[in-house]
C-alpha positions in Angstrom: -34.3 -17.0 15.7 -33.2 -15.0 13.1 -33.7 -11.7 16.2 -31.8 -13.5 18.4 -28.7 -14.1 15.7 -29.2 -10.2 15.2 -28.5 -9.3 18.3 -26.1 -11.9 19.5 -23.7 -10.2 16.6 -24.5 -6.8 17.7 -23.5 -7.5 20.8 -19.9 -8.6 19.3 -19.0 -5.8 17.8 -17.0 -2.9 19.0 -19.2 -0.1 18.6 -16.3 2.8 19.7 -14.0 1.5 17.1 -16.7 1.3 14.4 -18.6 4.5 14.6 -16.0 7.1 16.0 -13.5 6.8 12.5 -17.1 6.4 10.4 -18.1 9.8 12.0 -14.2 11.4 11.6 -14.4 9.9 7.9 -18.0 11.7 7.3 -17.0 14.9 8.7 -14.2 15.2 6.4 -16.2 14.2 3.7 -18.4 16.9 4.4 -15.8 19.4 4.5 -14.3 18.5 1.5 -17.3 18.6 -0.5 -18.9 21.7 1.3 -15.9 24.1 1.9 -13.2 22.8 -0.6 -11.4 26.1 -0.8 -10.7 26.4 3.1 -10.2 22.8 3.3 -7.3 23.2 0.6 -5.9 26.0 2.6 -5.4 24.2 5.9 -4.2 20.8 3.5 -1.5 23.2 2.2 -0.8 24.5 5.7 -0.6 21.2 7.3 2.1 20.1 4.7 4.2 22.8 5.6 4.6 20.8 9.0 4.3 17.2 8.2 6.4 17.7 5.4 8.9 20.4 5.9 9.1 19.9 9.8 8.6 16.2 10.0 9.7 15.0 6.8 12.7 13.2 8.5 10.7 10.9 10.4 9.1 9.0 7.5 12.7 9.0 6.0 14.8 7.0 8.9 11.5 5.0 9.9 12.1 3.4 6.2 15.9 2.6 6.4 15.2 1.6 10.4 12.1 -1.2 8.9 14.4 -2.4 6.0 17.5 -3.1 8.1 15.4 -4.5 11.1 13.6 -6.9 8.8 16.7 -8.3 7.1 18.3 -8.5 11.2 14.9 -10.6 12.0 15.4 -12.6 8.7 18.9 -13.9 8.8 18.9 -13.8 12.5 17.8 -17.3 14.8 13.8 -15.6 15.0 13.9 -16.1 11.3 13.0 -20.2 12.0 10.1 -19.7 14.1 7.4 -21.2 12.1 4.2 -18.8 12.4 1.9 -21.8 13.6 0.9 -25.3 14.1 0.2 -26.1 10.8 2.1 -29.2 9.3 2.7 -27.2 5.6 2.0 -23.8 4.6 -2.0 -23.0 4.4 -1.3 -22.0 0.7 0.6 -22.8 -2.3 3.6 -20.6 -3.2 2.0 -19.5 -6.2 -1.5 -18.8 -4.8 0.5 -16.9 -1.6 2.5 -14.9 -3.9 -0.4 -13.8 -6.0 -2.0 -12.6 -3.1 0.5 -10.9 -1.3 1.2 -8.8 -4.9 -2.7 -8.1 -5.7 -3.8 -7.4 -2.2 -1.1 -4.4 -1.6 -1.1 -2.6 -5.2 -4.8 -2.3 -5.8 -4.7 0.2 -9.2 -2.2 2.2 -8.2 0.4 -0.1 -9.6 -1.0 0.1 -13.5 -1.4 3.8 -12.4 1.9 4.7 -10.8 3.5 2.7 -13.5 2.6 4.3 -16.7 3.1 7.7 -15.1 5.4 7.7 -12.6 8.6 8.3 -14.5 7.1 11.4 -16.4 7.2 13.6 -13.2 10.9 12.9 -12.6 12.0 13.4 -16.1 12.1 16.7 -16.0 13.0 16.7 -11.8 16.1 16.8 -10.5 17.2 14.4 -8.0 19.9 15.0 -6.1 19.7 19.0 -7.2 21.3 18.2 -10.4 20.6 20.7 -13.0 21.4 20.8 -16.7 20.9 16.7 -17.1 21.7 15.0 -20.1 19.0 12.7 -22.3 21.0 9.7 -20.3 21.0 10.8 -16.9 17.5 11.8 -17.5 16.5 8.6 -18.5 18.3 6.9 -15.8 17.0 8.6 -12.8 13.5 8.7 -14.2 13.6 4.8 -14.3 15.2 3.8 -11.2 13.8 6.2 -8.9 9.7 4.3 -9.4 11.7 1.5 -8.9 13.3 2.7 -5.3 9.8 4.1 -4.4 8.0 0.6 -5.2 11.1 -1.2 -3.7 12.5 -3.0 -0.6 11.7 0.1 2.1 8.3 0.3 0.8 7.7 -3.5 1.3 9.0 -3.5 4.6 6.6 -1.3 6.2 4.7 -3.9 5.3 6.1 -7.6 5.7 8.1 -6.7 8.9 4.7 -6.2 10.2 3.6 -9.0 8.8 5.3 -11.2 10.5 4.5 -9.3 14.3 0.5 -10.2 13.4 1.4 -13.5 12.6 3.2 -14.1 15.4 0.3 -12.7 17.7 -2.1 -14.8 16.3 -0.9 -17.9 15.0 1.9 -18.2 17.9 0.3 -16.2 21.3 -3.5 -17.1 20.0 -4.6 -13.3 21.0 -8.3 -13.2 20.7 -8.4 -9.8 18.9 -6.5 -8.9 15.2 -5.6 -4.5 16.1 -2.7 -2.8 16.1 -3.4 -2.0 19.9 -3.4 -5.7 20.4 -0.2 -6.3 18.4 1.0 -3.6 21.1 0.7 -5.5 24.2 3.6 -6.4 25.0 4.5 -3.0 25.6 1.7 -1.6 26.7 0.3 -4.3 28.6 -3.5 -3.7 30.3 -3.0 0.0 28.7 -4.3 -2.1 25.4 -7.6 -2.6 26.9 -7.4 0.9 28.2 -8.5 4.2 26.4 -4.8 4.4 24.9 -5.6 1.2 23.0 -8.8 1.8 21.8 -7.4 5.3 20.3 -4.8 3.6 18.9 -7.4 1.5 16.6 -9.4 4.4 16.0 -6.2 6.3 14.8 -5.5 3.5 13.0 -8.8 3.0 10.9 -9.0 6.5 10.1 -5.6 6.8 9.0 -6.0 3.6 6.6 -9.6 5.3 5.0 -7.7 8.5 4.5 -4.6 6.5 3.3 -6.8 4.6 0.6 -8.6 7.7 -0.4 -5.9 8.3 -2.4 -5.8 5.2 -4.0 -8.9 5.7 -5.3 -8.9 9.6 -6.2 -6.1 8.8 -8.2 -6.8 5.8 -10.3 -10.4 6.6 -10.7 -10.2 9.5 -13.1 -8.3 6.8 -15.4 -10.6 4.3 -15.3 -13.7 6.9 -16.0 -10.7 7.9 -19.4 -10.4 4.3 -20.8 -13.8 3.4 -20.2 -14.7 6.5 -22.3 -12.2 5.7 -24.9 -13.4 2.2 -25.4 -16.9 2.9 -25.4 -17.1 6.5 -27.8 -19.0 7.8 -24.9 -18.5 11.2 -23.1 -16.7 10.7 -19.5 -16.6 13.6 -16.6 -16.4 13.6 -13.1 -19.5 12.1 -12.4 -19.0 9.2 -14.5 -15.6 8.7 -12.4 -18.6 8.7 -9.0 -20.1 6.2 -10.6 -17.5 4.0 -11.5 -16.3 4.0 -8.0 -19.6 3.0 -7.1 -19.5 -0.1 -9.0 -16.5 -1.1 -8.3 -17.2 -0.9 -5.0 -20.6 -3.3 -5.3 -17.8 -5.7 -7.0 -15.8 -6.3 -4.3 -18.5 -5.4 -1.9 -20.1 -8.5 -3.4 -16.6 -11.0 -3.3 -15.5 -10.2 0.4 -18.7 -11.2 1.2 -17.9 -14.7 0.3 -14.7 -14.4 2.4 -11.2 -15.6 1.7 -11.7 -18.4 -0.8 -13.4 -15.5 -3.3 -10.2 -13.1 -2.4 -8.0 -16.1 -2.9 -9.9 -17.0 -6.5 -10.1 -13.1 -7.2 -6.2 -12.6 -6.8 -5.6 -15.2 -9.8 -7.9 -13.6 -12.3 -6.3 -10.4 -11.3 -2.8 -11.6 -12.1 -4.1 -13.4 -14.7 -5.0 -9.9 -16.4 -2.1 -8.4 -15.7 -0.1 -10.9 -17.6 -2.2 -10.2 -20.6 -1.3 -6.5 -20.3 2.4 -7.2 -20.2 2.3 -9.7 -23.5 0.8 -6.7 -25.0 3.2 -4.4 -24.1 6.5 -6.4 -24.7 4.9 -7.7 -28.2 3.9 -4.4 -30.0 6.5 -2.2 -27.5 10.3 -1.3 -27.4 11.1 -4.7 -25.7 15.3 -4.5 -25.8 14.7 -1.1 -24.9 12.1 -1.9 -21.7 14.9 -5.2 -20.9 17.9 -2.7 -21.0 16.6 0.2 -19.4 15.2 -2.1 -16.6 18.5 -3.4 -15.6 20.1 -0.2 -15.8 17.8 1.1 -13.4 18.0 -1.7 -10.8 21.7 -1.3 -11.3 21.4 2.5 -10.4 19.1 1.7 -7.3 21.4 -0.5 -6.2 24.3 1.6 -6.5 22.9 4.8 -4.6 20.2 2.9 -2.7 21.7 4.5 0.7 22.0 8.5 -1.0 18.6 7.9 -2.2 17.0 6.4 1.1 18.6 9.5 3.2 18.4 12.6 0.8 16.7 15.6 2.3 17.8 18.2 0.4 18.5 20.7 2.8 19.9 23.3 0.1 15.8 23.9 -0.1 16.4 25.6 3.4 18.9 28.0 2.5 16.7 30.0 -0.1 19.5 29.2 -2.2 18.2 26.4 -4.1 17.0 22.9 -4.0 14.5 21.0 -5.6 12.3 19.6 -2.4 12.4 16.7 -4.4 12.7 14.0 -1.9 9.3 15.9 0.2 7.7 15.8 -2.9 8.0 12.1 -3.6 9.9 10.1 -1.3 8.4 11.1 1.8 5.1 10.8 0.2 5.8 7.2 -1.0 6.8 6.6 2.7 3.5 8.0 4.2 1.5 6.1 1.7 2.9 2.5 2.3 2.6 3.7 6.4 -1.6 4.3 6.1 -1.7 0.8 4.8 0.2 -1.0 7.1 -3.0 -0.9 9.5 -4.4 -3.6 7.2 -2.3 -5.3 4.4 0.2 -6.8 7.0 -2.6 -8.0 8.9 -3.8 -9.6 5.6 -0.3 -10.8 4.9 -0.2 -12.6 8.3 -3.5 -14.1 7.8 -2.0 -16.4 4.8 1.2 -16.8 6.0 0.4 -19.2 8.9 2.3 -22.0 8.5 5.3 -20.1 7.0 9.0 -19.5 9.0 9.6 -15.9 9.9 12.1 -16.0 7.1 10.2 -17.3 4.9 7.5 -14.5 5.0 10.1 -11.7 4.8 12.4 -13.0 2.2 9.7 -14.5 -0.2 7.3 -11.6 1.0 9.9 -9.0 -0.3 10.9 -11.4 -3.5 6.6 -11.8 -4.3 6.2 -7.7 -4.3 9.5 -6.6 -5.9 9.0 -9.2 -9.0 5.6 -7.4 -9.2 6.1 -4.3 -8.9 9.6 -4.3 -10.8 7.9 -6.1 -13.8 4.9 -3.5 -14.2 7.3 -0.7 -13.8 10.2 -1.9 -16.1 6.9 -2.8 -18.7 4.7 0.3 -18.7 7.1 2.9 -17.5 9.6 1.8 -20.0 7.2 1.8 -22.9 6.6 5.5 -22.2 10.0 6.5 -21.3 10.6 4.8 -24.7 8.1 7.5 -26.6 9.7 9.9 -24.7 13.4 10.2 -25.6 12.6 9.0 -29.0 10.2 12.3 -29.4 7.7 10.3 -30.4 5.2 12.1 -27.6 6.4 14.3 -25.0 4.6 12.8 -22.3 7.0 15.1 -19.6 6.2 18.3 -20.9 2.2 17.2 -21.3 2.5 16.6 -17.7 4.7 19.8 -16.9 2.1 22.0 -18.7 -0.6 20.7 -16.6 -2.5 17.8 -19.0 -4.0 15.6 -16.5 -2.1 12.4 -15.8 -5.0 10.4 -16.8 -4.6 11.7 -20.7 -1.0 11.9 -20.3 -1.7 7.6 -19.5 -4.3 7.3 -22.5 -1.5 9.3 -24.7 1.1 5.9 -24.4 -2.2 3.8 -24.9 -2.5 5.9 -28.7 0.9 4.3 -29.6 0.2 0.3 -29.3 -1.7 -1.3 -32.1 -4.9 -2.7 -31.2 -5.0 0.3 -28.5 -9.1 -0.1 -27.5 -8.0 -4.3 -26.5 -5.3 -3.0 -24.2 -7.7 -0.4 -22.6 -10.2 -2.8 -22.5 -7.9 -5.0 -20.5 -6.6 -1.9 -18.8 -10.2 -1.7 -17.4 -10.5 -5.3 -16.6 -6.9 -4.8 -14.7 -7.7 -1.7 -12.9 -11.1 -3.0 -11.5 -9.4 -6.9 -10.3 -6.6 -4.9 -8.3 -9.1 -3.1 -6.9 -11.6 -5.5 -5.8 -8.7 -8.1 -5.0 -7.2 -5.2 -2.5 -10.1 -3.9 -0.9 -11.5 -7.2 -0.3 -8.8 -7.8 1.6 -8.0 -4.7 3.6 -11.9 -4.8 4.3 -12.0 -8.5 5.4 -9.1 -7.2 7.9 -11.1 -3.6 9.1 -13.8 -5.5 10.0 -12.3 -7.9 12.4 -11.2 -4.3 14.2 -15.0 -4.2 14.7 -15.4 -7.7 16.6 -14.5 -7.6 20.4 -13.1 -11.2 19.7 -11.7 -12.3 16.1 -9.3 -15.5 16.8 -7.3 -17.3 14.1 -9.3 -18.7 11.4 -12.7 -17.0 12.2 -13.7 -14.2 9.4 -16.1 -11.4 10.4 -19.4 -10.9 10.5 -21.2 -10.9 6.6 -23.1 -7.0 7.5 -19.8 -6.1 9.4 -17.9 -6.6 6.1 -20.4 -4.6 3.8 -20.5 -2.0 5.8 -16.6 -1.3 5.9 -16.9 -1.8 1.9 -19.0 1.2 1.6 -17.0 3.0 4.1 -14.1 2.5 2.4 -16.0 4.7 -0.5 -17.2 7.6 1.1 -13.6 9.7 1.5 -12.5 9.1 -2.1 -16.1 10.3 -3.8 -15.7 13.4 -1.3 -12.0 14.2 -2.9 -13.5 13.7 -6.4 -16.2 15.9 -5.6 -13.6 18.5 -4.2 -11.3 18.3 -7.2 -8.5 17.6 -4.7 -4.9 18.1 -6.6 -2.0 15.9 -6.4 -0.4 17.9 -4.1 -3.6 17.4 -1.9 -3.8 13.8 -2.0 -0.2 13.1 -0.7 -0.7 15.5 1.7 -3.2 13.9 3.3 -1.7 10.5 2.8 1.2 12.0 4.9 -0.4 13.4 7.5 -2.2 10.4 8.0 0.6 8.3 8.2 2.8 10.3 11.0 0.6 8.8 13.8 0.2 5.5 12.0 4.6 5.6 12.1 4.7 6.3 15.9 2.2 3.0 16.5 4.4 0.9 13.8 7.1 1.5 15.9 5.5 0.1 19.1 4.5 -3.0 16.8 7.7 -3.6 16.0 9.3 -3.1 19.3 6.6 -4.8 20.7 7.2 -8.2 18.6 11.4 -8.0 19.2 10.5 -7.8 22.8 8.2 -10.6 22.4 10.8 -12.7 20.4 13.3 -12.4 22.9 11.5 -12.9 26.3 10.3 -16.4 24.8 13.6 -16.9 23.8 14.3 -16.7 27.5 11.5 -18.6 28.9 12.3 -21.5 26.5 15.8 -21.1 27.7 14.7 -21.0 31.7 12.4 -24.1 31.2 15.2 -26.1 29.2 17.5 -25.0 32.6 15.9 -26.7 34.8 15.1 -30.0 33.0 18.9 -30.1 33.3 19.6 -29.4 29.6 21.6 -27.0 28.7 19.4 -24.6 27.0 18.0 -24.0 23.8 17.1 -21.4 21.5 13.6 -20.4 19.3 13.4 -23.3 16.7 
């Protein structure tokens, strides 16, 4: 019995799609680890043209998702309602939760406490010689931009395209090459789809890689700070590991665990903030957060299409935005394989408006709130010279005890860490359950709405998921490294989001006009999408 079960799910999965990015991922794995020095080389020489040469693209793809998801919004396709359900298969609260924990993973308690330190000392907008206030200003609002409404979009607009496909047309598969068919037609089927899903899963492991090499190296710091005991890269390894056996462990209980999971995790990070707004700078954190949104706002446009092409005049420049922006860009892009497919998954039930709008609402009030919280308790020991976090950072302190440096400054510092830890391993679990719930369906020649993948499926995109980021600890990757390869994995992953999206206007409007034909001839006088 038990044989025959074995091999009825082996013969459901989609062998080309699983082992073809495992072996892509395990070659570069092995690169990284065996030659790091020639693997840096051709990372630096491949940001040269992703970056320099293509940087433009990431730029306009971000205005072009913003301004098409608010046109799909506010437009009549904004009252479809993305299935057959007669309410919304989950509570606003418990959707919200989800949509915010399963997109941020670490990154947000990471990006956060250290984001505005790198752009205090920047100049944006080749400004030189700022004052304390502009300093302060930009180095607020610009985290803010990065975590804000563009960002999002790459990943709601998409959102609402996989919804559509599966809780509208009833496709049998959950890819991006299925999500294409309307433009691509039998092509999906065809070797162009099937490299399209293998383009896409290897973009999203190299994408999350850097979630991972980033965060981890904190987590290995706090946990050493708590505990007394002596932390190094290794320790970081082995932390990864477990984390990994955590939420190897809850996606294989499916989405009731990842639904349960999200809760404790915000539940955490509500803790975190009391913390910080009882023994912090709270006016400050209030004031300085509604500056900043007030300065987004104002120069959301300058900021969205700055290039700074005085950096190709030998002149001057700052390469700020190719630094940053287009890195933020090509790091929201590699998830977009996944998230939005996660996104869709408990929106059914929801209008097209409704995901966008309260999509885009959920994440900003998330990501705003860590960012105005721990960014503005540094910036606060900043300005008041109280630690200078920017020039730690400048001088080449690793972020990690740059992050542990605002922790010294709150009474009761080993609690916060403590629930630092407990923050930082939730928003992993609670992201990578879901991303790997979503992966695995890629696996499964036929995944319709409501069925989850195969238990050994799930594990063994879990541990996937692990192998690229121990590689880049191993190598000692640098910042610099890590976006680089975030961008480079994200330019393909931009061309395909923009088939997506064409593919789900096109879909939109040619039901719009078979509603309208059928309404014609029952003598009515026709009728658009509800």
């Amino acid at each position: 019995m038990k044989e025959r079960e074995t091999r009825k799910a082996a013969e459901t999965v989609d062998w080309g799609v699983t082992l073809v990015p495992l072996a892509v991922i395990g070659l570069l794995s092995a690169i990284l680890v065996c030659f790091p020095a020639h693997a840096k080389a051709v990372v630096e020489r491949l940001r040269g043209i992703f970056v320099n040469d293509l940087g433009f693209f990431y730029l306009l793809l971000g205005l072009g998702m913003i301004c098409t998801a608010l046109w799909v919004a506010f437009s009549r396709y904004g009252e479809i309602v993305l299935g057959n359900t007669k309410k919304p298969r989950y509570k606003n609260t418990s959707w919200g939760a989800m949509i915010f924990t399963s997109t941020m993973a670490a990154d947000i308690l990471y990006w956060s406490l250290i984001e505005w330190a790198y752009y205090y000392n920047a100049t944006p907008f080749a400004m030189e010689n700022m004052t304390l206030a502009q300093k302060q200003d930009w180095a607020s609002a610009y985290p803010l931009f990065h975590w804000g409404p563009i960002p999002w979009a790459f990943y709601i607009l998409p959102a609402c395209a996989y919804a559509y496909m599966m809780f509208v047309k009833n496709r049998k598969r959950q890819t991006l090459s299925e999500a294409c068919r309307p433009l691509l037609g039998d092509h999906s089927d065809r070797r162009l789809g099937r490299l399209i899903d293998v383009l896409a899963i290897v973009g999203l492991l190299a994408g999350t890689a850097t979630t991972f090499s980033l965060a981890t190296p904190l987590l290995a710091g706090a946990l050493g700070r708590v505990t007394g005991l002596q932390t190094d890269r290794l320790t970081a390894i082995f932390l990864l590991a477990v984390v990994g056996a955590v939420f190897i462990l809850a996606v294989m209980k499916g989405m009731k665990a990842i639904s349960y999971l999200a809760s404790i995790c915000v539940l955490i990070f509500l803790v975190l903030l009391v913390i910080f707004w009882m023994f912090g700078p709270s006016r400050y954190m209030l004031e300085t957060g509604i500056t900043a949104i007030g300065t987004v706002f104002q120069n959301f446009l300058h900021m969205a299409t700055w290039m700074d092409p005085l950096r190709l005049s030998g002149t001057g420049g700052s390469g700020f935005p190719q630094d940053w922006t287009i890195f933020y860009w090509a790091y929201w892009i590699a998830w977009f394989v996944a998230t939005p497919f996660f996104i869709a998954k408990i929106s059914e039930g929801r209008t097209v408006r409704q995901v966008i709008l309260g999509g885009l609402s959920c994440g900003l009030l998330g990501t705003y709130t860590s960012f105005i919280t721990f960014g503005g308790f540094g910036l606060h020991l900043q300005v008041t010279g109280q630690a200078d976090l920017a020039g730690m950072l400048q001088g080449g302190a690793a972020p990690a005890e740059v992050i542990l440096q605002v922790f010294e400054a709150i009474p009761l510092s080993g609690v916060a860490l403590a629930v630092l830890i407990a923050a930082m391993v939730a928003f992993y679990a609670s992201t990578f359950d879901a991303i790997t719930l979503v992966v695995a369906g890629y696996s499964q020649k036929e995944c319709r709405n409501g069925q989850e993948p195969g238990k050994r499926l799930r594990a063994f995109w879990a541990a996937v998921f692990l192998l690229l980021p121990m590689a880049l600890l191993f190598s000692e990757s640098t910042l610099s490294n890590l976006q680089t390869i975030a961008i480079i994995a994200a330019f393909p992953l931009g061309l395909i989001m923009l088939l997506v999206v064409v593919s789900f206007v096109k879909t939109l409007r040619e039901s719009e006009g078979s509603n309208q034909e059928s309404d014609s001839d029952k003598g009515s006088p026709g009728r658009r999408l509800p």
